[in-house]
VOSEBA-225609 format. One record per residue (C-alpha): residue in one letter; x, y, z. Coordinates in steps of 0.02 Angstrom, whole numbers, padded with zeros to 5 digits, always signed. Each point is the difference from the previous one (the first is absolute). Example, Ala and Ser with C-alpha at 12.3 -4.5 7.8 and 13.67 -1.06 7.14 Angstrom:
// VOSEBA-225609
A+00615-00225+00390 S+00069+00172-00033 
END
This chain:
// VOSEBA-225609
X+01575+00991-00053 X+00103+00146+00033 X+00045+00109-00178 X+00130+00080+00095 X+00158-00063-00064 X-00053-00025-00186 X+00018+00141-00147 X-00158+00078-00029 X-00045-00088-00158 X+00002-00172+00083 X-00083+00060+00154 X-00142+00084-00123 X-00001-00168-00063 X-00024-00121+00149 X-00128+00144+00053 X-00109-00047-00153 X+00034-00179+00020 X-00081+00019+00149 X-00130+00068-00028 X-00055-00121-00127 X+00029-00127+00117 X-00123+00063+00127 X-00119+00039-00164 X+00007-00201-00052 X-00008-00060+00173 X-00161+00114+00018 X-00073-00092-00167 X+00053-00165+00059 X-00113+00046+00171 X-00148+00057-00099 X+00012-00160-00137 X+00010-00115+00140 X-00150+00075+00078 X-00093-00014-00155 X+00069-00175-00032 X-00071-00034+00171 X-00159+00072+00000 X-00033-00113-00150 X+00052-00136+00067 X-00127+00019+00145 X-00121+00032-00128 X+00017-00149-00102 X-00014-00107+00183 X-00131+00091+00070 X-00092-00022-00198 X+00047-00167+00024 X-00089-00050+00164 X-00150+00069-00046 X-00026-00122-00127 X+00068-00152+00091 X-00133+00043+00144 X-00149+00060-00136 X+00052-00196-00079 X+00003-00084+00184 X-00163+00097+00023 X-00087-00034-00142 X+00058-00209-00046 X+00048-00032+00175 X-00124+00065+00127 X+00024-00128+00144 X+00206+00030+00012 X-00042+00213-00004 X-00098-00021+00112 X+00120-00111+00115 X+00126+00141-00043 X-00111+00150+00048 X-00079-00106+00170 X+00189+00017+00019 X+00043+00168+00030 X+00042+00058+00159 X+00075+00187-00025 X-00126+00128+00025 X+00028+00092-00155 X+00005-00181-00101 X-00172-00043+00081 X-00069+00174-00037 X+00037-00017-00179 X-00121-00132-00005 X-00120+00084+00099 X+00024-00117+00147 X+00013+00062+00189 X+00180-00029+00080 X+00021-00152+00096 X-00012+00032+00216 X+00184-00006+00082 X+00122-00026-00136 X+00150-00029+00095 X+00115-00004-00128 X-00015+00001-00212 X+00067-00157-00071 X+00129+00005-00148 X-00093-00009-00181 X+00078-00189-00020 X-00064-00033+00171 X-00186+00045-00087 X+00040-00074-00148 X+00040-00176+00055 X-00179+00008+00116 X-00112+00052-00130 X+00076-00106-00155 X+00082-00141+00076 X+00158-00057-00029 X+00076+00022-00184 
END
């Protein structure tokens, strides 16, 4: 906004203004970061114990789930060799519905 036309105390003013205004929309950036980071966190916390549960009480469907995998990377994790000619990846509730059946 252009301070041109205003006496110098109100243009000092709206100055300041903002700058706090870039100041709180700077904090509002970083919070939500933090905010979510945690929030990945907390899922990724999550899943782990879901699949250390499905793992440990239900061996047959992890192992339906892991058989599964078709990304590279997902297979790796498990220390299994990607699959020959993967045309394309299916979505996640395209792997879902194989491996677990319908709801």
């Amino acid at each position: 906004m252009t301070t041109q036309n205003l006496p110098p105390r109100q243009a000092s003013r709206l100055a300041e203004i903002e700058r706090q205004l870039v100041d709180l929309q700077r904090e509002k950036r970083e919070l939500d970061s933090r905010r979510i980071a945690a929030d990945r966190a907390a899922r990724t916390r999550r899943c782990v114990i879901v699949g250390t549960w499905l793992e440990v009480n239900e061996p047959a469907t992890f192992q339906r789930v892991v058989d599964a995998l078709v990304r590279p990377q997902d297979r790796a994790a498990f220390g299994l060799e990607p699959l020959p000619d993967v045309a394309s990846e299916p979505k996640a509730d395209a792997i879902a519905d194989a491996t677990l059946g319908p709801a």
